[in-house]
N, CA and C of each residue as an Amber inpcrd file, in Angstrom:
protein
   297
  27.4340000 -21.4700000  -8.0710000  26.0820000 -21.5630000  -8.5910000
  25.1010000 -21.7310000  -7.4350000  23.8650000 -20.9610000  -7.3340000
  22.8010000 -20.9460000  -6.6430000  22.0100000 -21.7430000  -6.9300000
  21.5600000 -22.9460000  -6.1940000  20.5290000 -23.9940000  -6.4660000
  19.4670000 -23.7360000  -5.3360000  18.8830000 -24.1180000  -6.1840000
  16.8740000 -23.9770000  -5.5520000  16.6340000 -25.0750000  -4.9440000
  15.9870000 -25.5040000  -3.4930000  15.8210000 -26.6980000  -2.9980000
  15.0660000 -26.8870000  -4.2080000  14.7680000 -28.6090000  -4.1530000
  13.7520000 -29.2590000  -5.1980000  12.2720000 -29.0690000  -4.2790000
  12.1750000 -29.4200000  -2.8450000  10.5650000 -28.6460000  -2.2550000
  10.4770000 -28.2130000  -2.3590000  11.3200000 -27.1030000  -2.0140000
  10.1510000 -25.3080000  -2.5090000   9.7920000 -25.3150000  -3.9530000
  10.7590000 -26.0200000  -5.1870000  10.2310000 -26.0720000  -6.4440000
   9.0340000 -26.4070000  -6.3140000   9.1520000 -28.1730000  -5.9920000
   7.4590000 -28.4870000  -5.8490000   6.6980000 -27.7560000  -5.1630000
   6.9830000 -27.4080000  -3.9120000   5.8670000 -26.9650000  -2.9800000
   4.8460000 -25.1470000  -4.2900000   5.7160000 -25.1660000  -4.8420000
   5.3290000 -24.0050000  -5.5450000   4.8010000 -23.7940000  -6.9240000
   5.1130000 -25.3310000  -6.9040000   4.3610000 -26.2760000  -8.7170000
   3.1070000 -26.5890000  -8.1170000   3.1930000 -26.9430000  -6.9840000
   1.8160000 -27.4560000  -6.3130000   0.6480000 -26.1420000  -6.5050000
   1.2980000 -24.9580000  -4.9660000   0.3790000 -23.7450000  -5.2160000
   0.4030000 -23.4330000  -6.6410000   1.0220000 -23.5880000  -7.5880000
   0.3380000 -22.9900000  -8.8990000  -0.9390000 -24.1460000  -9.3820000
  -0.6910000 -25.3910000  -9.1950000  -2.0020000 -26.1390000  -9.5640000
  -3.1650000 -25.4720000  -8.4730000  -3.2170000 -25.2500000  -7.4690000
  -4.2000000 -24.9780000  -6.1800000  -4.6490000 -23.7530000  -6.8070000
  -3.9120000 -22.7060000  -6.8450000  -4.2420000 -21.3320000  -7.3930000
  -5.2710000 -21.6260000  -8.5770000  -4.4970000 -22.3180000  -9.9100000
  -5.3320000 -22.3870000 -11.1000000  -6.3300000 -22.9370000 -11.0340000
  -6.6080000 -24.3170000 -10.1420000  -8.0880000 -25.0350000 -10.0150000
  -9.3260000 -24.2740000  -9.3530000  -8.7920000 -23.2770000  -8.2510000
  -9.6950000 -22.6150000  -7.7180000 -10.1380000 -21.0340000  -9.1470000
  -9.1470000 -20.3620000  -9.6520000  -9.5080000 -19.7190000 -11.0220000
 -10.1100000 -20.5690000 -11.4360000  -9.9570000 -22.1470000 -12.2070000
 -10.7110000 -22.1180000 -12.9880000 -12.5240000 -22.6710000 -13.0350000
 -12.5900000 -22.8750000 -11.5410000 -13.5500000 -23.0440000 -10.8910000
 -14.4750000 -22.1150000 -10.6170000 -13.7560000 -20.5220000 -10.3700000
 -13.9850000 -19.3710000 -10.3980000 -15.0800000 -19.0850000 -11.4970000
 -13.8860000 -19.5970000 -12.9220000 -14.4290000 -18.9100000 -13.7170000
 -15.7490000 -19.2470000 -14.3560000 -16.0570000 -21.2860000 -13.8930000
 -16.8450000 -21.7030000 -14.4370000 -18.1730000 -21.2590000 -13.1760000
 -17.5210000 -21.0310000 -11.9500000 -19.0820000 -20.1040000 -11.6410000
 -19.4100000 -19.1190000 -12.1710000 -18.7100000 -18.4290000 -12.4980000
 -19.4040000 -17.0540000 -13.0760000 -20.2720000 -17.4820000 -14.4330000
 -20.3080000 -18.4960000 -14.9790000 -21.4200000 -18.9720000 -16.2830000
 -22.7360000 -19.0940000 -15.6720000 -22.6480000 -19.1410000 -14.0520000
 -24.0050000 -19.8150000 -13.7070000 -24.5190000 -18.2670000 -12.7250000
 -23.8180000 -17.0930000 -13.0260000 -23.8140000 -15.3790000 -12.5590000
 -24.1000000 -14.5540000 -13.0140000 -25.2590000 -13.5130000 -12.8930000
 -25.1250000 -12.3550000 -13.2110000 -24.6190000 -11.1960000 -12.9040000
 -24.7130000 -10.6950000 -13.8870000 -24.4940000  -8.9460000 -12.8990000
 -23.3320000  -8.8490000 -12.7920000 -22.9770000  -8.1710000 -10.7800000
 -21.7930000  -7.5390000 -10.3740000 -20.9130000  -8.9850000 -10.1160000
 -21.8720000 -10.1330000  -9.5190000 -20.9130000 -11.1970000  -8.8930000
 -20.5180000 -11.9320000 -10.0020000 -21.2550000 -12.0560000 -11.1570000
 -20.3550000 -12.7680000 -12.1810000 -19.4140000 -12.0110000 -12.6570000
 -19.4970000 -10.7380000 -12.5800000 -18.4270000  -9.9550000 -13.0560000
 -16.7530000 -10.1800000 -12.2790000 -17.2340000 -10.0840000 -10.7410000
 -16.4010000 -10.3690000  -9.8420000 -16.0530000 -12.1310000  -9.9340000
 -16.8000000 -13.0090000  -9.8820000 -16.3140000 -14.3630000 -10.1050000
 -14.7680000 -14.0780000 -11.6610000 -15.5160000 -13.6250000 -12.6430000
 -14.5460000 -13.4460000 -13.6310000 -13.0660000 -12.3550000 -13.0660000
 -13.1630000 -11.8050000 -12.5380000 -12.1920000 -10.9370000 -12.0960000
 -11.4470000 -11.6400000 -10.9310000 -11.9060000 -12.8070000 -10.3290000
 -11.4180000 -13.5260000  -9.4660000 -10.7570000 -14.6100000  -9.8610000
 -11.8300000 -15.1920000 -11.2770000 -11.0570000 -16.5370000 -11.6980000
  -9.7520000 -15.8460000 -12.5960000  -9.6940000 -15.0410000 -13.2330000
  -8.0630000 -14.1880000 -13.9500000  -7.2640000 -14.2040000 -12.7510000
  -7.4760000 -13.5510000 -11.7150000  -6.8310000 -13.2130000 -10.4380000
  -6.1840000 -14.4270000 -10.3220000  -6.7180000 -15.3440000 -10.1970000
  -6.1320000 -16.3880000  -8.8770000  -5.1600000 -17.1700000 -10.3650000
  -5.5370000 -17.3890000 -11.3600000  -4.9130000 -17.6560000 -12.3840000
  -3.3000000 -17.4300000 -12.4690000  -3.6090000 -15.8580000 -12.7370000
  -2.5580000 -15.0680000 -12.5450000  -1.4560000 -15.0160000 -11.3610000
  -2.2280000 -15.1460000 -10.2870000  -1.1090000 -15.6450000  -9.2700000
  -0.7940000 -17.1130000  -9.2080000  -1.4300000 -17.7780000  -9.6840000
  -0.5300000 -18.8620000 -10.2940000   0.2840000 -19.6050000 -10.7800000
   0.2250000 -18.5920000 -11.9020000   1.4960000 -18.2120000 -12.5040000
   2.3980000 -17.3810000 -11.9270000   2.2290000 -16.9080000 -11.2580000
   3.2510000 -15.9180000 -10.1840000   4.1980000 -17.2230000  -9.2470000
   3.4890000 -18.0390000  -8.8410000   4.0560000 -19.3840000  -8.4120000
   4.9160000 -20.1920000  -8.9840000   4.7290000 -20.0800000 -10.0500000
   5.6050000 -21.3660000 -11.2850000   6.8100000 -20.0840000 -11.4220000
   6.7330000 -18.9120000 -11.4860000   7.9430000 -18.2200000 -11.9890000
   8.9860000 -17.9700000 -10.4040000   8.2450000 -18.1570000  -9.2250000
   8.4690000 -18.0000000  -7.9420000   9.3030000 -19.3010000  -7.5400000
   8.9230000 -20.6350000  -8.4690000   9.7510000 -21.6200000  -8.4080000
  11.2530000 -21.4920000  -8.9270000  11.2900000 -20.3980000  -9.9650000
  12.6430000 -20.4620000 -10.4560000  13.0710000 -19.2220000 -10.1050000
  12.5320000 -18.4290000  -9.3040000  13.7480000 -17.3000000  -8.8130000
  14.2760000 -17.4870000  -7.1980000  13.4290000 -18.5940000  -6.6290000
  13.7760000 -18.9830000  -5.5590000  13.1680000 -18.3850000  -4.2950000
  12.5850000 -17.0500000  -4.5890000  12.0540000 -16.0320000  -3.4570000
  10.8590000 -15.4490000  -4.1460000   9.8700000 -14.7230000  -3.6230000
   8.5590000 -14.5990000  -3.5820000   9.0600000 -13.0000000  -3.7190000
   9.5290000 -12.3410000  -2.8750000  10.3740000 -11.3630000  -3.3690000
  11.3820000 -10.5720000  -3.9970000  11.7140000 -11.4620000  -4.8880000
  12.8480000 -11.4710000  -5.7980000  12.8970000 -12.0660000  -6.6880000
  12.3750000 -11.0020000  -8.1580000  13.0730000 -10.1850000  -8.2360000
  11.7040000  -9.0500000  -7.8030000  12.2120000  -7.7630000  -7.6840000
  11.2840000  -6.9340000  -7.0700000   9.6510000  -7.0740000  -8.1800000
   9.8290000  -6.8430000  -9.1620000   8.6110000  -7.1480000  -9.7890000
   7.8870000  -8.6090000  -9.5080000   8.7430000  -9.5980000  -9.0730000
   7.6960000 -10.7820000  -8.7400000   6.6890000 -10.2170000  -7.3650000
   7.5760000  -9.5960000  -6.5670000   6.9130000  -8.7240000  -5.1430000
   5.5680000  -8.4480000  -5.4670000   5.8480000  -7.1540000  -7.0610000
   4.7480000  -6.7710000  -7.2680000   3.6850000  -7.4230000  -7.6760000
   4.2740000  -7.9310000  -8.5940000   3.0370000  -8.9420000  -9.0520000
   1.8530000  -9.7210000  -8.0560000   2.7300000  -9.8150000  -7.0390000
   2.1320000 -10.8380000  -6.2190000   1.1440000 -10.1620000  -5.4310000
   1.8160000  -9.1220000  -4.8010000   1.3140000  -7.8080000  -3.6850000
   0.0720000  -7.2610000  -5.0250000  -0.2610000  -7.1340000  -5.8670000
  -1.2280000  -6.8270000  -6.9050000  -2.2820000  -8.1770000  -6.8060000
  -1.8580000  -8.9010000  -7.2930000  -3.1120000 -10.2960000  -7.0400000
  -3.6090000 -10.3440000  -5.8790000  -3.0600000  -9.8100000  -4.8440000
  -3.1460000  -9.9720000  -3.1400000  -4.6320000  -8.6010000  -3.3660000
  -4.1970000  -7.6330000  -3.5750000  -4.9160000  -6.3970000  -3.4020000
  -6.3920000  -6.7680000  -4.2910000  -6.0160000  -7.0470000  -5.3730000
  -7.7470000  -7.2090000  -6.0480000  -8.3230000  -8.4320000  -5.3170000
  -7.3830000  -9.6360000  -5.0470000  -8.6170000 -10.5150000  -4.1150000
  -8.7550000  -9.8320000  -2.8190000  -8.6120000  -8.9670000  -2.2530000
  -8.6910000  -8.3510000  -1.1050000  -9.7740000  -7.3850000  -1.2580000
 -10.2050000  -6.1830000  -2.6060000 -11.0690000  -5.7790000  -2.7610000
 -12.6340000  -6.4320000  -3.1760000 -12.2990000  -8.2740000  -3.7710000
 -13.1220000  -8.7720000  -3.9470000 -14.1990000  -9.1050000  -2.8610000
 -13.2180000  -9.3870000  -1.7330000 -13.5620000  -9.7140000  -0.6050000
 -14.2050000  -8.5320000   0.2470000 -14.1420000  -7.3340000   0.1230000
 -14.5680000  -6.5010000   0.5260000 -15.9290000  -5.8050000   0.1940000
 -16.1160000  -6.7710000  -1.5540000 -17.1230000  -6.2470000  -2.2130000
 -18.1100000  -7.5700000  -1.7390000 -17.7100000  -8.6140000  -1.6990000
 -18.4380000  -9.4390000  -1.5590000 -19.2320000  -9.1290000  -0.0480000
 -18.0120000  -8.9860000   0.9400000 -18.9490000  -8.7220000   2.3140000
 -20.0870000  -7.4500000   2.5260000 -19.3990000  -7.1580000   1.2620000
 -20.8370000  -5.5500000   1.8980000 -21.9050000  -6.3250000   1.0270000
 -22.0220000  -6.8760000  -0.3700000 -22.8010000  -7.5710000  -0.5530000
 -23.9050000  -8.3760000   0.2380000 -22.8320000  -9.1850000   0.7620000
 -23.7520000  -9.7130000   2.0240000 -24.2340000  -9.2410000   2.7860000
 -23.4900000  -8.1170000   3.9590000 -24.0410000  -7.6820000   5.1010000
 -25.4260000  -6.9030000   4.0370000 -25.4640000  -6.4020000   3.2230000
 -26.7090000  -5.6800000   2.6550000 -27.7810000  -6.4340000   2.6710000
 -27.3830000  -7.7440000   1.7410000 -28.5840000  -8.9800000   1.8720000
 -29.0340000  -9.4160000   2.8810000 -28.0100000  -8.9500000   4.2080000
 -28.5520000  -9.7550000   5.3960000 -29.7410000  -8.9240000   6.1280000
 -28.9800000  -7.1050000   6.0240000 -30.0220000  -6.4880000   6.5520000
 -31.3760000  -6.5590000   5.9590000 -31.5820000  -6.4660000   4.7490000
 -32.7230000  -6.7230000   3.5610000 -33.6010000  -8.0180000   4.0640000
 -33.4060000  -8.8570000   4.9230000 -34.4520000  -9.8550000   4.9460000
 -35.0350000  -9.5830000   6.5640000
């Protein structure tokens, strides 16, 4: 039988609380958002949610890559906060040139 250290359990009960507080923090900015960035706050607070839960199931398969769909899952939450971030900076650099 294959046993799971008990840290990496926790250490990975933990990132799922870290993940979900920042979603759900996410999500309660986007109440105070319009437009594209509340749209994106909401698409961020699901996101980080979601990999959250990618964490708690990451506790019981033991690896982050295994089984191949946890990979994906994960490598997917990775990519939309990565486009968020991409939307957000042109955001900015725009606002910055604008003043």
């Amino acid at each position: 039988m294959n046993s799971i250290d008990p840290t990496f359990i926790l250490s990975n009960h933990i990132e799922c609380g870290l993940w979900s507080g920042i979603g759900i923090a996410m999500l309660i900015a986007a109440t105070r958002q319009a437009g594209a960035v509340r749209r994106d706050c909401l698409v961020g607070g699901i996101t980080f949610l979601v990999f959250g839960a990618s964490d708690w199931v990451e506790a019981t398969t033991g690896a982050w890559w295994r089984p191949w769909w946890l990979l994906a899952w994960k490598a997917l939450c990775l990519l939309v906060l990565l486009c968020l971030l991409i939307r957000y900076a042109k955001r900015h650099a725009t606002r910055s040139r604008s003043l």
